[in-house]
C-alpha positions in Angstrom: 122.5 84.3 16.8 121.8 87.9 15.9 119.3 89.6 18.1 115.5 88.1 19.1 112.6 90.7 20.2 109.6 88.7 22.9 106.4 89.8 24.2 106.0 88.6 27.9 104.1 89.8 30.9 107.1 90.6 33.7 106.3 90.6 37.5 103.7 93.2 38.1 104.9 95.6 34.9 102.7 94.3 32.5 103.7 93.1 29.0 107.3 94.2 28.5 109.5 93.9 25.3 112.6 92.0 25.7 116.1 91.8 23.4 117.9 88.8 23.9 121.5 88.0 21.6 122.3 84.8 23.4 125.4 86.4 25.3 122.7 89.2 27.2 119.2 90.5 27.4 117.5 93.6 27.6 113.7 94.1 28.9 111.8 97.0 28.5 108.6 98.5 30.2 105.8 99.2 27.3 103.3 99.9 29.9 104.4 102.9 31.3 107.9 105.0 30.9 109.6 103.2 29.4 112.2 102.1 31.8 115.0 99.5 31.1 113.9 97.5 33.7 115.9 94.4 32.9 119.6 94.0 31.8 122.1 91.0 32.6 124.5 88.3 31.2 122.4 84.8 29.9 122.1 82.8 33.5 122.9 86.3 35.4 120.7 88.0 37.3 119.1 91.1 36.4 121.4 94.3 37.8 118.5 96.5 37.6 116.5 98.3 40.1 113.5 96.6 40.5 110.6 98.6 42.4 108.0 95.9 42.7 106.3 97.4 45.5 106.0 101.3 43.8 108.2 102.2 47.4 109.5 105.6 44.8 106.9 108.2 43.8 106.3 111.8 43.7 103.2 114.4 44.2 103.4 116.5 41.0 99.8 117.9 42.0 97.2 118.4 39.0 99.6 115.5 37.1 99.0 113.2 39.4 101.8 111.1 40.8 104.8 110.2 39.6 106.4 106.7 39.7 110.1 105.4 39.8 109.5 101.7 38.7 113.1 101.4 39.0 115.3 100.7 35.8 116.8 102.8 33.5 114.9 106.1 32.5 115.1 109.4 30.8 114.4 112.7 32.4 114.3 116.6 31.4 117.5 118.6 33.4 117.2 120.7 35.2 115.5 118.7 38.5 112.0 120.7 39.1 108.3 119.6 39.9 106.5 119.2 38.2 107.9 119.0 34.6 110.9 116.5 35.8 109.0 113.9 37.8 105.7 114.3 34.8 103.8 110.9 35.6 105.4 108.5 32.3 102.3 106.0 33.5 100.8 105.8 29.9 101.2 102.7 27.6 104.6 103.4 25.3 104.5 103.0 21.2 107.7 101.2 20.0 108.9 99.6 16.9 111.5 97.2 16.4 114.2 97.4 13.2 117.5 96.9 12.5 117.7 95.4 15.3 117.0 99.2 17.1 113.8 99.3 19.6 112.4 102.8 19.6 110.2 103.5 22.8 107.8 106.6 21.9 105.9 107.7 25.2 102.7 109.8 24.9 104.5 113.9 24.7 103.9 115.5 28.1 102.4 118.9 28.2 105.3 120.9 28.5 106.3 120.6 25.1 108.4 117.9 25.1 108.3 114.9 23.1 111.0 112.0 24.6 112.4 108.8 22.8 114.4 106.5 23.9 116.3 104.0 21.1 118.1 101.0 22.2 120.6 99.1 19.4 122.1 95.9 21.0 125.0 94.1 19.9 124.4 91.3 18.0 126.8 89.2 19.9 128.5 90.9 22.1 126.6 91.6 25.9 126.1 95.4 25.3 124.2 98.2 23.7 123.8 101.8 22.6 121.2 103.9 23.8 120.3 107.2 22.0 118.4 109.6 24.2 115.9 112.1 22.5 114.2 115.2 24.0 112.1 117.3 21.1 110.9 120.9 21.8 107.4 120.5 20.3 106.3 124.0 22.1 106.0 126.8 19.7 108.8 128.6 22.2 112.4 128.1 22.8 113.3 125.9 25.8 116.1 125.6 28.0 116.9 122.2 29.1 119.1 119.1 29.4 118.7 115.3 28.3 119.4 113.2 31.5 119.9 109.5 31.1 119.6 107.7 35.2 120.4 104.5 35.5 118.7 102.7 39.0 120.4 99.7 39.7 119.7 97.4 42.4 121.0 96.6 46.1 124.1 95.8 47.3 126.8 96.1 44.7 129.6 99.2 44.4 130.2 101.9 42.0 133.2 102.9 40.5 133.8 105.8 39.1 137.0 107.7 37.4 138.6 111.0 38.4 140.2 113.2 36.1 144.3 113.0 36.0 144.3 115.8 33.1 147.4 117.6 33.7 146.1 121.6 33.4 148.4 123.7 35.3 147.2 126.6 36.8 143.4 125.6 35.7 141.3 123.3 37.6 140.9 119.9 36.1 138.2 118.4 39.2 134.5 119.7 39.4 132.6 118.5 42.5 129.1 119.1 43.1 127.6 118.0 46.5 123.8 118.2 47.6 122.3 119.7 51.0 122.2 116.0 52.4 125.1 115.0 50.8 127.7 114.3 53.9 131.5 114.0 52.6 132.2 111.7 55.7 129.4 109.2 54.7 130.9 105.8 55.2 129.6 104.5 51.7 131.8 107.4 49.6 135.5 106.9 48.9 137.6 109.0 47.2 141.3 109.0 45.6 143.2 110.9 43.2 142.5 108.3 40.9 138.7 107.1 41.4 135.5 107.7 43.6 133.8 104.6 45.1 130.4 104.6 46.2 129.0 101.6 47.9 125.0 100.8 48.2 124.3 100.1 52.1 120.7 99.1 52.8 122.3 99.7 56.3 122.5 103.2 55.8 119.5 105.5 55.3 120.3 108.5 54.8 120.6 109.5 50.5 123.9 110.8 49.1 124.7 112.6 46.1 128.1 113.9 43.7 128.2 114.7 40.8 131.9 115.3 38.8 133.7 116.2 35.2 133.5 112.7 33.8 137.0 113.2 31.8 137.5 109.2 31.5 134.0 108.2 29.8 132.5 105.3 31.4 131.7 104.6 35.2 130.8 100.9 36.4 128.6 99.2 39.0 129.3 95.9 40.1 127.0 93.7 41.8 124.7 89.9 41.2 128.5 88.6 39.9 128.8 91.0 37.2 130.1 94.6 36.2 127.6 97.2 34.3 129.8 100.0 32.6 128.3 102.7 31.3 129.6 104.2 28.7 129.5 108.1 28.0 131.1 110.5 25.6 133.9 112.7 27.6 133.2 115.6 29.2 133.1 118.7 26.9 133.5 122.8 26.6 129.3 123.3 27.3 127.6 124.0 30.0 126.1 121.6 31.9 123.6 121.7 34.9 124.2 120.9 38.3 127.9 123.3 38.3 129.2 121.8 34.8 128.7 117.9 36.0 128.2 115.6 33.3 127.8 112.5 35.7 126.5 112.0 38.8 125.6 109.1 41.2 122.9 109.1 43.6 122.2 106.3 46.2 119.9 105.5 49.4 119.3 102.4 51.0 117.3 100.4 48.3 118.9 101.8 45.3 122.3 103.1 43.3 122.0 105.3 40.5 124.4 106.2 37.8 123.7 109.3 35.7 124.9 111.4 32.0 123.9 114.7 31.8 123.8 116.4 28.4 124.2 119.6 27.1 122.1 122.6 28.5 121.4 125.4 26.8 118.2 126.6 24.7 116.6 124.3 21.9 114.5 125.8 19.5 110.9 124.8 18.4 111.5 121.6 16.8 115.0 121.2 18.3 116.3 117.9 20.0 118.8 117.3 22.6 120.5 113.9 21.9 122.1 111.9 24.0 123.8 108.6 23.9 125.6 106.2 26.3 126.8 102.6 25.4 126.2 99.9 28.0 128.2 97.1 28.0 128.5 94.0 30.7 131.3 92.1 32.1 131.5 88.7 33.5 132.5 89.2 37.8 131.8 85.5 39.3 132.3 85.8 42.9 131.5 89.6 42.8 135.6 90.8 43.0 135.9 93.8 44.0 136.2 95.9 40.8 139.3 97.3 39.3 139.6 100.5 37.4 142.2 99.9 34.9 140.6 96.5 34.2 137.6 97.8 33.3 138.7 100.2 31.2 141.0 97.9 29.4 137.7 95.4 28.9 135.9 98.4 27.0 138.7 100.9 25.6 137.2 99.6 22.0 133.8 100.7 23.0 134.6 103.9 24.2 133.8 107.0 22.3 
């Protein structure tokens, strides 16, 4: 079938441009963001975060306010306002080849120009994204590309823990936030994997972030499985105490995370970034299995 690319007006986001290769489909916000605010099997429902009712936003001041919209987004590392949460409420330029949609939003004025560019399979229910953050400032920069994936209610994430055998070195990094409460009722952890479960019965936020050794974490919910694929962790420094994944999650949302490198970019320097998403089928939402799901993607790994 090979992949389409439609024009249509979704819910209250305005026109949004969607991929569709017969097996999956992709909508993106053109709008404002852009956010990947639509992403499921053909006949599924959509796994993204959808916030309809703008319930997310932040006060960034003399920028105005910013605005979650839910979906899949990209953000500068590290987390401060207001250059982080910089309102992306302005209409997005994209083109569409090779069957590559390239999402260009307005540069923001801290010298930073960001593009996102999704390549879907052209059978297969998956893509790549390739995340781009330019230093357009006449300075150097320190930063981080941060891909954040919101994904909607009720489903669990799955996430695996390093087995590397090191010795006498560490081969686990942790990170936990101030609200972050290791005896919250939604966090599991083994020496194998971390589970997180969404609760809309539980209010309070939680946060983690950890060396992802293993490359992909999953999310499974509406009767399938979202895996997220990311390259392994590396010998750079990363924000947040050297995590290259984290998950966040409250009671409306779950979001899955890939840091990237930080360290300084030069004028005209990007930090790249790029994850794979691919979807598996889950009819009767099972509860999901690690080494199942990394036997359904070991040839998309990187």
């Amino acid at each position: 079938m090979g992949v389409n690319i439609s024009e249509k007006t979704y819910k209250n986001y305005g026109k949004c441009v969607f991929l569709d290769n017969g097996a999956a489909c992709i909508g993106v916000t053109v709008e404002e963001g852009p956010r990947v605010i639509y992403f499921s099997l053909s006949g599924k429902e959509n796994v993204m975060l959808e916030d309809i009712d703008r319930n997310f936003t932040e006060d960034t001041e003399e920028y105005g306010t910013w605005v979650n919209y839910g979906g899949h987004r990209l953000w500068v590392a590290p987390e401060v306002n207001p250059e982080t949460y910089y309102p992306d409420n302005a209409p997005v330029e994209y083109t569409f080849e090779n069957d590559t949609l390239t999402l260009t939003p307005p540069p923001t004025p801290f010298g930073k120009q960001l593009t996102i560019e999704i390549k879907m399979d052209k059978t297969a229910p998956g893509a790549e994204l390739t995340h781009r953050i330019k230093n357009i400032s006449d300075k150097p920069a320190e930063y981080a590309a941060w891909a954040i994936t919101g994904l909607t209610d009720g489903g669990v994430c799955v996430v695996p823990v390093s087995t590397k055998k090191t010795g006498y070195l560490a081969n686990r990094v942790l990170s936990l936030w101030d609200y972050t409460d290791i005896y919250d009722s939604r966090f599991k952890m083994t020496n194998e994997e971390i589970r997180i479960k969404q609760d809309a019965f539980v209010k309070k936020a939680f946060k983690i972030g950890f060396n992802l050794e293993d490359g992909f974490a999953a999310y499974a919910v509406n009767d399938q499985i979202f895996v997220k694929i990311m390259p392994p962790y590396s010998d750079v420094r990363y924000p947040d105490y050297s995590c290259n994944s984290e998950v966040y999650t409250n009671s409306k949302f779950l979001e899955c995370e890939y840091i990237g490198e930080m360290r300084e970019y030069a004028p005209g320097e990007e930090a790249v970034i790029t994850e794979r998403w691919y979807m598996l089928d889950n009819t009767g939402d099972n509860d999901p299995v690690l080494d199942e799901i990394r036997a359904a993607v070991k040839d998309r790994m990187f």
